[in-house]
PDB file with SEQRES, HELIX, SHEET and CRYST1 records, atoms N, CA, C and O in Angstrom:
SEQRES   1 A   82  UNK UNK UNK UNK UNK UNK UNK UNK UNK UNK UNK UNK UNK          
SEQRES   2 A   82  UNK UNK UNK UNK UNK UNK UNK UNK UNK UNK UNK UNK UNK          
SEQRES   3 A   82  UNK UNK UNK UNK UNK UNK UNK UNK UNK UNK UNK UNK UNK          
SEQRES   4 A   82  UNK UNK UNK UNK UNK UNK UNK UNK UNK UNK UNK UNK UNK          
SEQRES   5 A   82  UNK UNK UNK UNK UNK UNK UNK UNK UNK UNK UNK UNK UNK          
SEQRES   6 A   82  UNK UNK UNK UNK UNK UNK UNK UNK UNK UNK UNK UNK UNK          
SEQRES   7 A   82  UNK UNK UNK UNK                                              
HELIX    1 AA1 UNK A   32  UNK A   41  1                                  10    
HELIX    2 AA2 UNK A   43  UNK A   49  1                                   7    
HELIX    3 AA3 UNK A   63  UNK A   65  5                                   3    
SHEET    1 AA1 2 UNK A   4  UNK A   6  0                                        
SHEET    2 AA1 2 UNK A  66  UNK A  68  1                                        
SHEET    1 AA2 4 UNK A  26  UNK A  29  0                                        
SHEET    2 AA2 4 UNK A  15  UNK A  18 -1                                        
SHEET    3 AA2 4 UNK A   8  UNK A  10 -1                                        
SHEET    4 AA2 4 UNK A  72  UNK A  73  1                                        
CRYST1    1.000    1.000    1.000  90.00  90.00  90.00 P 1           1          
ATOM      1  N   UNK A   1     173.088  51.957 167.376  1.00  0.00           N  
ATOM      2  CA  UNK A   1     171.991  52.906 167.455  1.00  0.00           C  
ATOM      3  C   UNK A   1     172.344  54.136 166.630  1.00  0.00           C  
ATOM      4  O   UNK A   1     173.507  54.539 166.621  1.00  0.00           O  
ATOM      5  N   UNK A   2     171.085  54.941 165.719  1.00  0.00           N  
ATOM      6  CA  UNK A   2     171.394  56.078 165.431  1.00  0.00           C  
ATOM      7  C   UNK A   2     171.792  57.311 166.163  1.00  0.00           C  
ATOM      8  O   UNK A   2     171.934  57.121 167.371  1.00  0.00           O  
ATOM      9  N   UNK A   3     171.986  58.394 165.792  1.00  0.00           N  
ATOM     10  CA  UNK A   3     172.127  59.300 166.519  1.00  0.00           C  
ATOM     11  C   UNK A   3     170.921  59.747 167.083  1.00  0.00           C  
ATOM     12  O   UNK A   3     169.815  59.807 166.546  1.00  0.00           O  
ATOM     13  N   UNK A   4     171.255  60.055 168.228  1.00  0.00           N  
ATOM     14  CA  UNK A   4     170.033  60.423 169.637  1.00  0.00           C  
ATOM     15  C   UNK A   4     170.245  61.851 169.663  1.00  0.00           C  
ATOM     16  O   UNK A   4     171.367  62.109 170.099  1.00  0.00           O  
ATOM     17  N   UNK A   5     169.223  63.400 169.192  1.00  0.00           N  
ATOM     18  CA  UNK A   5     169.013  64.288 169.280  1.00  0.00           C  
ATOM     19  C   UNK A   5     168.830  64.407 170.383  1.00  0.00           C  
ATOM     20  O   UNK A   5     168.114  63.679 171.070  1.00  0.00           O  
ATOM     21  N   UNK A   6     169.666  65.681 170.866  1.00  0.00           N  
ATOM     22  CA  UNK A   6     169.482  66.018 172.489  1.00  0.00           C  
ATOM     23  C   UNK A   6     169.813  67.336 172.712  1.00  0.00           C  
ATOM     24  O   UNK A   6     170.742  67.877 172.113  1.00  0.00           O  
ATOM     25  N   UNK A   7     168.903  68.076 173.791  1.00  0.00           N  
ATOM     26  CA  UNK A   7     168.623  69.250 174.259  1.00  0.00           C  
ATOM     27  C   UNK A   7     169.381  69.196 175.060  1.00  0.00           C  
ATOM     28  O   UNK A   7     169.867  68.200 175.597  1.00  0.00           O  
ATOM     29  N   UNK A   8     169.643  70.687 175.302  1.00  0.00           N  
ATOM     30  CA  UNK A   8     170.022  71.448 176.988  1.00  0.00           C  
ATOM     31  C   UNK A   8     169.186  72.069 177.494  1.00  0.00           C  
ATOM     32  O   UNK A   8     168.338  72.535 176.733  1.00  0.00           O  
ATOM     33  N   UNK A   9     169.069  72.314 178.781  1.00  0.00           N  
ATOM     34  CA  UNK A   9     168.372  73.244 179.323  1.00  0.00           C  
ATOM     35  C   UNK A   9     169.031  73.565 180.447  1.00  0.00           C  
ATOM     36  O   UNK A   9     169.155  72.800 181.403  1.00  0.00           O  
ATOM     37  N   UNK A  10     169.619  75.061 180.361  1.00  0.00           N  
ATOM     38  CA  UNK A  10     171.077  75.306 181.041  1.00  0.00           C  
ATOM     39  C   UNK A  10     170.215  76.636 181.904  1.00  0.00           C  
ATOM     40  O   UNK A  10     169.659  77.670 181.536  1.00  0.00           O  
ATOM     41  N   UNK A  11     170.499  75.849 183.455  1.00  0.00           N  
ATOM     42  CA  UNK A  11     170.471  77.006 184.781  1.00  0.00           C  
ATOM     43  C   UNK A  11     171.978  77.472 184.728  1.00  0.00           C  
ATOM     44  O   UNK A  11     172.961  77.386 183.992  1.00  0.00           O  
ATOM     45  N   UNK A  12     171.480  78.168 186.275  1.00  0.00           N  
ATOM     46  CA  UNK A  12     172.932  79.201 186.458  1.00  0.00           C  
ATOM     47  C   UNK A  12     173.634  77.799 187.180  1.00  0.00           C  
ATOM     48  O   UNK A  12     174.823  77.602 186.929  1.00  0.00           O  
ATOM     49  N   UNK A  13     173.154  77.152 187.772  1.00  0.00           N  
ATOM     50  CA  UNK A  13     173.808  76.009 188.861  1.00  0.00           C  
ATOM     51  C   UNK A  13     173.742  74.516 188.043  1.00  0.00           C  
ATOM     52  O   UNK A  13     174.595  73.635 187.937  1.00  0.00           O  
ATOM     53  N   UNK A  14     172.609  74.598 187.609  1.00  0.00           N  
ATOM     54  CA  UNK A  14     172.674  72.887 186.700  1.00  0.00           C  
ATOM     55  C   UNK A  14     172.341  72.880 185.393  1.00  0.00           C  
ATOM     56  O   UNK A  14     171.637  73.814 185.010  1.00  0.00           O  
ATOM     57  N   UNK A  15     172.643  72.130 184.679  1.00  0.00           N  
ATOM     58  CA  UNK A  15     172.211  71.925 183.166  1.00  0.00           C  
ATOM     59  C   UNK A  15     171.284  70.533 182.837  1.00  0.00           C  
ATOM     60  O   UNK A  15     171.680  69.536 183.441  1.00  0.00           O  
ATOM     61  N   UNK A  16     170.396  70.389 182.176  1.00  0.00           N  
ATOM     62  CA  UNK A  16     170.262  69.029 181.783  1.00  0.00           C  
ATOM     63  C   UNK A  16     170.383  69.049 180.101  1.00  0.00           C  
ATOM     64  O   UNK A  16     170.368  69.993 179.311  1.00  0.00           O  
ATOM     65  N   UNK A  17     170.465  68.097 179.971  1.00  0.00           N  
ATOM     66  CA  UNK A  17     170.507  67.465 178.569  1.00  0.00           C  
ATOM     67  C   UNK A  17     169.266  66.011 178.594  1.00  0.00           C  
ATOM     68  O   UNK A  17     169.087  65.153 179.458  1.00  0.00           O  
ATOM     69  N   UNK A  18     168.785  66.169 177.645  1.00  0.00           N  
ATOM     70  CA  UNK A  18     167.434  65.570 177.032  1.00  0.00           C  
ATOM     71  C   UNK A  18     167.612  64.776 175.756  1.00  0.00           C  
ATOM     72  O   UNK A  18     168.354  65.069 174.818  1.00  0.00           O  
ATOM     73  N   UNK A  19     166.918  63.860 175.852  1.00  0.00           N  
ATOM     74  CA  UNK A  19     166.628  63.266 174.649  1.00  0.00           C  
ATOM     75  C   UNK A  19     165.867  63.729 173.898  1.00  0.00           C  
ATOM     76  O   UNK A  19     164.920  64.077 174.602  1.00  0.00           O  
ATOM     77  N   UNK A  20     165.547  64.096 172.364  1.00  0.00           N  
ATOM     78  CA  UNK A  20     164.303  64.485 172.285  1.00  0.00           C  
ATOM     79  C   UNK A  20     163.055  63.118 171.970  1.00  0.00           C  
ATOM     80  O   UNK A  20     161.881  63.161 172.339  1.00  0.00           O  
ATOM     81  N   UNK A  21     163.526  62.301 171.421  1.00  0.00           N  
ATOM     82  CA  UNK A  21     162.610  61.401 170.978  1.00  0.00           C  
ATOM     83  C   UNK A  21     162.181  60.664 172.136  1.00  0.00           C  
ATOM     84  O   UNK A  21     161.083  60.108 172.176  1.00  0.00           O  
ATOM     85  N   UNK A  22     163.234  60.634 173.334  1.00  0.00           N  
ATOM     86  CA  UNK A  22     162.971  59.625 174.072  1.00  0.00           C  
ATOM     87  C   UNK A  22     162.247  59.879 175.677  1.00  0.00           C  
ATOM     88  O   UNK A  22     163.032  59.667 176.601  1.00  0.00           O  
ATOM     89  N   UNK A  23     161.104  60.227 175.999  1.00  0.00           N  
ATOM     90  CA  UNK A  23     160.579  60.631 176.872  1.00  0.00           C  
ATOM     91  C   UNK A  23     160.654  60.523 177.912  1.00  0.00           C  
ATOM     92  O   UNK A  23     160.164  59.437 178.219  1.00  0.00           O  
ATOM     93  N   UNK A  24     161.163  61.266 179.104  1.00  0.00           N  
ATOM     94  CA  UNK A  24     161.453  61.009 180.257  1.00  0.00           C  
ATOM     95  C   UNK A  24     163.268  60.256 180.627  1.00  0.00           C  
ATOM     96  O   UNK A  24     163.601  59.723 181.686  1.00  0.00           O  
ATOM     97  N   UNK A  25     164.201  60.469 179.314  1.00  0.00           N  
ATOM     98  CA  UNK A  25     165.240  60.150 179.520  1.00  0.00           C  
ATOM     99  C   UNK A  25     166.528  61.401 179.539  1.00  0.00           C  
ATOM    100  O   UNK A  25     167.136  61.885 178.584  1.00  0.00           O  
ATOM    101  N   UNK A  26     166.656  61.694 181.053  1.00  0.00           N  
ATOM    102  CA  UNK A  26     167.628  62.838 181.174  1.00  0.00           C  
ATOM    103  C   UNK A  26     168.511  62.523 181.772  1.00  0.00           C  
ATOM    104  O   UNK A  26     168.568  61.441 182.355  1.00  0.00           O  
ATOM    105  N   UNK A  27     169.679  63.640 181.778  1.00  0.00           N  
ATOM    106  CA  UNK A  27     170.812  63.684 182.681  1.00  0.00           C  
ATOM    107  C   UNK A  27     171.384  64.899 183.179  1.00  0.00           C  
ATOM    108  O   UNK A  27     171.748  65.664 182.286  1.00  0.00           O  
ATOM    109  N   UNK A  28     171.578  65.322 184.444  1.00  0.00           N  
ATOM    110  CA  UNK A  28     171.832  66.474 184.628  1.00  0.00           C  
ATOM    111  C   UNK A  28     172.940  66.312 185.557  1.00  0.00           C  
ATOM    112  O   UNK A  28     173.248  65.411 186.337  1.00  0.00           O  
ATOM    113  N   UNK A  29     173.719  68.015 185.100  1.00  0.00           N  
ATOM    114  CA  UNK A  29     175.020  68.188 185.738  1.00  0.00           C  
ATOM    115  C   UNK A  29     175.440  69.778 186.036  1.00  0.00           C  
ATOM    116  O   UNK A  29     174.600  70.645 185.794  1.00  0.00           O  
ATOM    117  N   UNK A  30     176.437  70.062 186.436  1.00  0.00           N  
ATOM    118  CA  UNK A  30     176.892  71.115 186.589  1.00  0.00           C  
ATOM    119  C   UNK A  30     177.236  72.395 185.479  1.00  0.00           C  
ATOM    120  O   UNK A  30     177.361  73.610 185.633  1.00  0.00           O  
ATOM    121  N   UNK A  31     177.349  71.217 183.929  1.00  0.00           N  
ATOM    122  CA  UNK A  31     177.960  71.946 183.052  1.00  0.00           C  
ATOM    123  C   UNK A  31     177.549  71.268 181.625  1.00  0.00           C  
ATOM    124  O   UNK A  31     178.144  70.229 181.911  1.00  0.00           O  
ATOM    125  N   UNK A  32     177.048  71.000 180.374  1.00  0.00           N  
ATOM    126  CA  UNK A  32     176.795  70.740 179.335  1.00  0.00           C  
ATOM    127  C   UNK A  32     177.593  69.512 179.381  1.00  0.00           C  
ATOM    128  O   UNK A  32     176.814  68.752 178.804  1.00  0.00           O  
ATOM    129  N   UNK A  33     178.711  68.736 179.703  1.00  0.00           N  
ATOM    130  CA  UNK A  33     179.510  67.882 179.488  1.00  0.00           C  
ATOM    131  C   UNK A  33     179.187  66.563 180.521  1.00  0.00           C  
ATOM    132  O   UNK A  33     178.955  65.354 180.532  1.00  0.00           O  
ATOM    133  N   UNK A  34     179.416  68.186 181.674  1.00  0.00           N  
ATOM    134  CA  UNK A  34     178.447  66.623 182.801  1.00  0.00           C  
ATOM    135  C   UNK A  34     177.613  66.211 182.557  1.00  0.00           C  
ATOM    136  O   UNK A  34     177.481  64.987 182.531  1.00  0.00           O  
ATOM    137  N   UNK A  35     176.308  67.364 182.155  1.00  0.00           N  
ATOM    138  CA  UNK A  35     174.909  66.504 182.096  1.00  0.00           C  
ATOM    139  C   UNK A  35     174.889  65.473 180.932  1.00  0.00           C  
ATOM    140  O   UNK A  35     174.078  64.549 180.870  1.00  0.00           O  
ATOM    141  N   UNK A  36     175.790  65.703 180.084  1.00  0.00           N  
ATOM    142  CA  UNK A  36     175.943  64.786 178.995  1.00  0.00           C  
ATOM    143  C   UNK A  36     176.402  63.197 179.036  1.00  0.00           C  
ATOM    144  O   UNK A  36     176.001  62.190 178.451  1.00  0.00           O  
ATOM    145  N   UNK A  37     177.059  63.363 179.654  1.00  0.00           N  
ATOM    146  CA  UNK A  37     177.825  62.025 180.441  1.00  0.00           C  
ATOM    147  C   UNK A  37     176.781  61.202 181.348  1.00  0.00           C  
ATOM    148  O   UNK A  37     176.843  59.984 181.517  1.00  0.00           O  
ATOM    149  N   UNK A  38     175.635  62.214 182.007  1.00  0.00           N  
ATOM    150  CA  UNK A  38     174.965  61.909 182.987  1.00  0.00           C  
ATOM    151  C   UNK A  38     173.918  61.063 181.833  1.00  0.00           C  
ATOM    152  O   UNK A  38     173.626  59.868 181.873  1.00  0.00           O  
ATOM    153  N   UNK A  39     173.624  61.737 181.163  1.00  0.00           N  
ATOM    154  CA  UNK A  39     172.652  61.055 180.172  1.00  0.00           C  
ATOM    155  C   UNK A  39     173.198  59.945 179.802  1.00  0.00           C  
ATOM    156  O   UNK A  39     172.474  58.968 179.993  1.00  0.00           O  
ATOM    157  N   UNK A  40     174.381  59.696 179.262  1.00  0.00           N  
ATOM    158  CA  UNK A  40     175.031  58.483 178.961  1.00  0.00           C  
ATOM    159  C   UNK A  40     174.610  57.612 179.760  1.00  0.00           C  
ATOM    160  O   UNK A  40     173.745  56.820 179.385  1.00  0.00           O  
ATOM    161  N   UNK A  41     175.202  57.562 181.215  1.00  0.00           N  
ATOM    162  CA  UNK A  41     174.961  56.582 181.890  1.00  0.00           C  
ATOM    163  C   UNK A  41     173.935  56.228 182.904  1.00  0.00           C  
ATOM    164  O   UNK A  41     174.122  55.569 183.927  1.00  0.00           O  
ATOM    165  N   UNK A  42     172.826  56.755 182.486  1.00  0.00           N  
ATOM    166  CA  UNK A  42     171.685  56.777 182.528  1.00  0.00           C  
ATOM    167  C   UNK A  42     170.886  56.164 181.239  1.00  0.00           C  
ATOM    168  O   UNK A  42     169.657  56.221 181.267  1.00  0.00           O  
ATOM    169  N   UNK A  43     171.322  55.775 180.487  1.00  0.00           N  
ATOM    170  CA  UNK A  43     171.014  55.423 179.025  1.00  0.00           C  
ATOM    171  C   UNK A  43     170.678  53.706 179.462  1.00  0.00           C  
ATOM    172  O   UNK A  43     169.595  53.251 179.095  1.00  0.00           O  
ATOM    173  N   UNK A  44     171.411  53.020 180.057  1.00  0.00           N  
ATOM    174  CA  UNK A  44     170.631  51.021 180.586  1.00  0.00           C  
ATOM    175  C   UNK A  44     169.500  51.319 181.557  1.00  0.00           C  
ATOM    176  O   UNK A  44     168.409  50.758 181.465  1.00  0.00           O  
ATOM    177  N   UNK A  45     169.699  51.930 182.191  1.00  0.00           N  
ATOM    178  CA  UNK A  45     168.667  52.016 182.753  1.00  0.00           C  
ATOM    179  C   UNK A  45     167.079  52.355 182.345  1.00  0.00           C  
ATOM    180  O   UNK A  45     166.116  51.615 182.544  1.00  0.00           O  
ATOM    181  N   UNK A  46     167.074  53.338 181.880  1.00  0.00           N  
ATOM    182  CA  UNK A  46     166.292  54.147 180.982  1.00  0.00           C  
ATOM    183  C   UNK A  46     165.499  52.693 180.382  1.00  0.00           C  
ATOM    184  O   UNK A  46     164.377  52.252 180.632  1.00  0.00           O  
ATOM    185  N   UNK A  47     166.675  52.135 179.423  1.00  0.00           N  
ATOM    186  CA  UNK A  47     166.507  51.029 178.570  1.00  0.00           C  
ATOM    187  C   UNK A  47     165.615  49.648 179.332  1.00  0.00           C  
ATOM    188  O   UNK A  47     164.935  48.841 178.698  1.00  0.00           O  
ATOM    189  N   UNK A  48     165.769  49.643 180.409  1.00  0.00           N  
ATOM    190  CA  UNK A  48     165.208  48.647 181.332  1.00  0.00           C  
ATOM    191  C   UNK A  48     163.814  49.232 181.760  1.00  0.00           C  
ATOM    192  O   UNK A  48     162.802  48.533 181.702  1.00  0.00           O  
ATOM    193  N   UNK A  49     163.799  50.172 182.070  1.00  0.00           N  
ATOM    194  CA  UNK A  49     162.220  51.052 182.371  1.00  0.00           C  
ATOM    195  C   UNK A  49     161.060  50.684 181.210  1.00  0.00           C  
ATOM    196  O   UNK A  49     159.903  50.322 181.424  1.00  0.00           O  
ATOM    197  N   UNK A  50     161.757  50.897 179.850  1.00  0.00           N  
ATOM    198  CA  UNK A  50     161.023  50.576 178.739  1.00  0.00           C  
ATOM    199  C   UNK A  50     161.203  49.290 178.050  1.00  0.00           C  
ATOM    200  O   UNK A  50     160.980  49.172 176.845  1.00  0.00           O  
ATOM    201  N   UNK A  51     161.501  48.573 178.606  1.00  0.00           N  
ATOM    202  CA  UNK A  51     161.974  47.429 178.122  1.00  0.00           C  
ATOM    203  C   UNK A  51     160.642  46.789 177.779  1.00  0.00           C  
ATOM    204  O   UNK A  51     160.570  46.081 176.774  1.00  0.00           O  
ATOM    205  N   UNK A  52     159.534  47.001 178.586  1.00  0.00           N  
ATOM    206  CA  UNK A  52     158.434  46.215 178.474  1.00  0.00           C  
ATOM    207  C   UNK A  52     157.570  46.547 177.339  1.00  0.00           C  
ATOM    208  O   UNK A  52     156.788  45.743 176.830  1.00  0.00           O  
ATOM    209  N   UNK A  53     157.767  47.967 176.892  1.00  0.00           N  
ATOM    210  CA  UNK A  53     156.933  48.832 175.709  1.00  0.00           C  
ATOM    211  C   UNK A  53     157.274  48.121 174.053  1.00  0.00           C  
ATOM    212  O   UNK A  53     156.694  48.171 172.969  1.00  0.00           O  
ATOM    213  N   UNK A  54     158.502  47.481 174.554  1.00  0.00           N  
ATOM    214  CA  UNK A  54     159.468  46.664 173.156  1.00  0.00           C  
ATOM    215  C   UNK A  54     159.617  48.112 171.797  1.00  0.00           C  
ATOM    216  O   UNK A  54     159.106  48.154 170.678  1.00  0.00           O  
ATOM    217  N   UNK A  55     160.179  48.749 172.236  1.00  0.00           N  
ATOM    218  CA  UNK A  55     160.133  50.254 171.109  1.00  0.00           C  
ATOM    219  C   UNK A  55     161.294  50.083 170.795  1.00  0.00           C  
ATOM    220  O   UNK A  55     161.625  51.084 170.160  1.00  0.00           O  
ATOM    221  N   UNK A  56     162.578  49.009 170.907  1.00  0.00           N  
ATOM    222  CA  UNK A  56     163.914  48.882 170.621  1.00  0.00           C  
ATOM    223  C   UNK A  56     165.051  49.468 170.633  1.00  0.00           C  
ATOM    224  O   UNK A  56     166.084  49.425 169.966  1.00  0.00           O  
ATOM    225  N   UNK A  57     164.527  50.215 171.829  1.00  0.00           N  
ATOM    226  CA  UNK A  57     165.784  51.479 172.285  1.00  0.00           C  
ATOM    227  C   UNK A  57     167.076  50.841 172.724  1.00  0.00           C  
ATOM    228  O   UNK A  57     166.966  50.076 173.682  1.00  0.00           O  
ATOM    229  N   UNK A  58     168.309  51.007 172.199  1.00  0.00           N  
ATOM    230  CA  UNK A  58     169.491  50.826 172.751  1.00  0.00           C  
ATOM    231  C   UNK A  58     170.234  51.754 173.101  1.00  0.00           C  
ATOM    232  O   UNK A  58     170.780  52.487 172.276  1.00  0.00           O  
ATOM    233  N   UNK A  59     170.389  51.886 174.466  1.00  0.00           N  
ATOM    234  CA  UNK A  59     171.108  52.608 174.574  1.00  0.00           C  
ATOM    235  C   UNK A  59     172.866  52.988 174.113  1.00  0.00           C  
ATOM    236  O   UNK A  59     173.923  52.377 174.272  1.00  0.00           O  
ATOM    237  N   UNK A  60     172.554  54.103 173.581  1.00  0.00           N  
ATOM    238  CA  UNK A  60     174.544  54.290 173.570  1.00  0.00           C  
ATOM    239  C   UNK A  60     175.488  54.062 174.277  1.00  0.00           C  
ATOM    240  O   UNK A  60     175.397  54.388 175.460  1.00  0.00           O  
ATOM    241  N   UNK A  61     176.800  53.378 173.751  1.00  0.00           N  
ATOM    242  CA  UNK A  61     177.689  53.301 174.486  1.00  0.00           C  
ATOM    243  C   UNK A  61     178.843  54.598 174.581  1.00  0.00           C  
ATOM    244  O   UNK A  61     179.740  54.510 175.419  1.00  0.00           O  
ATOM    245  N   UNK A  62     178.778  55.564 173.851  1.00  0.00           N  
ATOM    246  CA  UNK A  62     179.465  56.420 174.115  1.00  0.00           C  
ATOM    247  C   UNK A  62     178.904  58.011 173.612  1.00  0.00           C  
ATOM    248  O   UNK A  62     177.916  57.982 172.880  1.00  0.00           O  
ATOM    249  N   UNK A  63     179.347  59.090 173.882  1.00  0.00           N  
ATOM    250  CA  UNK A  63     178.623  60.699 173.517  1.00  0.00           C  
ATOM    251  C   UNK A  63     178.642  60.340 172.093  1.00  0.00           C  
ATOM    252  O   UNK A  63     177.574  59.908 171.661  1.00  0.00           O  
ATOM    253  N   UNK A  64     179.444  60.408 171.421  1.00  0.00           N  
ATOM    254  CA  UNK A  64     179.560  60.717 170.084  1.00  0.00           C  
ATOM    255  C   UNK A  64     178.073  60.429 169.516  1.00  0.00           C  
ATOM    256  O   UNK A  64     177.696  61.056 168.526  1.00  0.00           O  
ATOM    257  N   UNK A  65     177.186  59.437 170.167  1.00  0.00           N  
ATOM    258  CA  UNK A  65     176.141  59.253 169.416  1.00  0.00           C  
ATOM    259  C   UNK A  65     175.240  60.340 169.597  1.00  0.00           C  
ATOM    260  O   UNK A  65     174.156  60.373 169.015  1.00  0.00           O  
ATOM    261  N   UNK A  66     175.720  61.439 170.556  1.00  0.00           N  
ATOM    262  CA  UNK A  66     174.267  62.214 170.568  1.00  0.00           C  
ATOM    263  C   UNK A  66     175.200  63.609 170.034  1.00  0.00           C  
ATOM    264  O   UNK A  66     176.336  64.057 170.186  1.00  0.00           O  
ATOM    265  N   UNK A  67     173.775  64.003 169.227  1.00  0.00           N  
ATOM    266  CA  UNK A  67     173.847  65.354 168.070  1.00  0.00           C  
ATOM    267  C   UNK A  67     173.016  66.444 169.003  1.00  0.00           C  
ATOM    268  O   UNK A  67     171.804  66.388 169.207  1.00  0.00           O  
ATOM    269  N   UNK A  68     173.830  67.348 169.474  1.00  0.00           N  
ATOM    270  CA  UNK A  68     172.581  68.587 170.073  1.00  0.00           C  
ATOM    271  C   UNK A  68     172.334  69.546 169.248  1.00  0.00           C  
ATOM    272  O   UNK A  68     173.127  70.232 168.604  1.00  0.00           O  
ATOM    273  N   UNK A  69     170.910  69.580 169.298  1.00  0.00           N  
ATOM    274  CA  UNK A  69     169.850  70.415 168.269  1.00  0.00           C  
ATOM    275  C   UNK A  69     169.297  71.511 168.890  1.00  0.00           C  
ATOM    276  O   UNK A  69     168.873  72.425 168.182  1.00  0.00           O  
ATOM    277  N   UNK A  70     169.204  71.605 170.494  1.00  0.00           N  
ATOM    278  CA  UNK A  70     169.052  72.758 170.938  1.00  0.00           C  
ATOM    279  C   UNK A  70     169.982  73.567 172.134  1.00  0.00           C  
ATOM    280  O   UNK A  70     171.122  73.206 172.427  1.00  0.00           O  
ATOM    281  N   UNK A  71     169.440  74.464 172.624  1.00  0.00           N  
ATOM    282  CA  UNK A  71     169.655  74.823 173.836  1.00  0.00           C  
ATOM    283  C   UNK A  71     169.088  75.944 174.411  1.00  0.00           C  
ATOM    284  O   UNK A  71     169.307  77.070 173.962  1.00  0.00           O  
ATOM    285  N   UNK A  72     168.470  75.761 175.241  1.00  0.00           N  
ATOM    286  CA  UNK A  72     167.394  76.591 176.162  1.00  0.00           C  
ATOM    287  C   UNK A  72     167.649  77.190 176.931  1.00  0.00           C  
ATOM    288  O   UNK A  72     168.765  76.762 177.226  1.00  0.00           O  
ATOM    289  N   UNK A  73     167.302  78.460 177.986  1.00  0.00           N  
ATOM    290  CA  UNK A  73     167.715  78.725 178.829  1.00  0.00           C  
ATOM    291  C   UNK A  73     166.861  78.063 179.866  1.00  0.00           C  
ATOM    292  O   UNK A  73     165.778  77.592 179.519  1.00  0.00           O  
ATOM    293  N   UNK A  74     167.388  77.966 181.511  1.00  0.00           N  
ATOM    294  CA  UNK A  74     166.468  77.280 182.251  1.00  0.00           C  
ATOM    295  C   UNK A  74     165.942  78.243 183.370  1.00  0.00           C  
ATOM    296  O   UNK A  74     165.174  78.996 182.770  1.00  0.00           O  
ATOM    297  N   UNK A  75     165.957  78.497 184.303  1.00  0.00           N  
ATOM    298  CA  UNK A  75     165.686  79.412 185.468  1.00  0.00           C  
ATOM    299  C   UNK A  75     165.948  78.689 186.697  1.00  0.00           C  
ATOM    300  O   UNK A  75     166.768  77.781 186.838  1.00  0.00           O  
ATOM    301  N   UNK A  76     165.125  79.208 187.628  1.00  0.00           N  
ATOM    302  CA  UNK A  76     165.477  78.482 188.899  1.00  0.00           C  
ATOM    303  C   UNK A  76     164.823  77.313 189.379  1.00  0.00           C  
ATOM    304  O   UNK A  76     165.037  76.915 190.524  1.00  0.00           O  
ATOM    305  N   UNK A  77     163.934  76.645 188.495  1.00  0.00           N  
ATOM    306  CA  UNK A  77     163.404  75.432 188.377  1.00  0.00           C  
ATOM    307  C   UNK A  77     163.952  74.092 188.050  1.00  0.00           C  
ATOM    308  O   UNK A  77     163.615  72.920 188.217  1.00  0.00           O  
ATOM    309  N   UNK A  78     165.535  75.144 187.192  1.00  0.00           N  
ATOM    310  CA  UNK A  78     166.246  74.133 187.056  1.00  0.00           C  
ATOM    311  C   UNK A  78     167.410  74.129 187.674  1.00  0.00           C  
ATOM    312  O   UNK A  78     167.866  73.039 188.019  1.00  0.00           O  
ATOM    313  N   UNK A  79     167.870  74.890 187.846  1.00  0.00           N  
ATOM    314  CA  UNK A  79     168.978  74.800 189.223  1.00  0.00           C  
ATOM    315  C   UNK A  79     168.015  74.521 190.258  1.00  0.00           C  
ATOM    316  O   UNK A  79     168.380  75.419 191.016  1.00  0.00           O  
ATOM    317  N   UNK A  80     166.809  73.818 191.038  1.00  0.00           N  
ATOM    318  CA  UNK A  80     166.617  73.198 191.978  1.00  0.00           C  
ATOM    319  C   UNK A  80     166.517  71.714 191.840  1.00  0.00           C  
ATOM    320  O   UNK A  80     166.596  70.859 192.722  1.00  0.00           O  
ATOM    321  N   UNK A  81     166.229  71.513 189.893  1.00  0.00           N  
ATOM    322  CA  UNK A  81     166.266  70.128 189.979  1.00  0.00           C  
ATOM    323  C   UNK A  81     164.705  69.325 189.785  1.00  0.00           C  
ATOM    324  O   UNK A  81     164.418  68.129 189.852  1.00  0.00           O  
ATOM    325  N   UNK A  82     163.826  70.591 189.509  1.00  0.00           N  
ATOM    326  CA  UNK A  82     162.298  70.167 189.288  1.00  0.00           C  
ATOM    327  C   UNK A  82     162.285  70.083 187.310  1.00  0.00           C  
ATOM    328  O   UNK A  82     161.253  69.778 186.712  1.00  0.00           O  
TER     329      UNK A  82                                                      
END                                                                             
C-alpha cells in the first residue's frame, strides 16, 4: 500500500489520528504514538467494514506507511471521545 496521509487531533487527555482519504478510519490514544499504533491496528478491521464497497484498501502492516500532514487542536469533545 501507498502511503496513508494522516491527521491528529490532539486533546489535553486523548489524541486521535485519522486517515485522511479513508473515512471513518481512526485511532485514538493518550499521546500521538498511541493513537498511531491504535490506527494501525485498527487498519483489518476497518478493511473488513469496506470490504463490500471493493475500493481496494489494504491495510498497513506497519507506521512507517503513514505520512502526517496535519495537526489540529481538539477540545473537550475530544478528550471525551465524541
Amino acid at each position: 500500500m501507498a502511503s496513508v496521509q494522516v491527521f491528529y487531533e490532539i486533546g489535553v487527555k486523548r489524541t486521535y489520528a485519522g486517515a485522511v482519504a479513508w473515512l471513518g478510519w481512526y485511532g485514538s490514544g493518550r499521546d500521538e504514538e498511541s493513537a498511531l499504533q491504535a490506527l494501525l491496528a485498527t487498519g483489518p478491521r476497518y478493511a473488513a467494514a469496506i470490504q463490500a464497497a471493493r475500493l481496494g484498501f489494504q491495510p498497513p502492516s506497519d507506521v512507517q506507511a503513514f505520512d502526517i500532514t496535519e495537526r489540529v487542536p481538539g477540545n473537550s469533545t475530544t478528550d471525551f471521545g465524541a
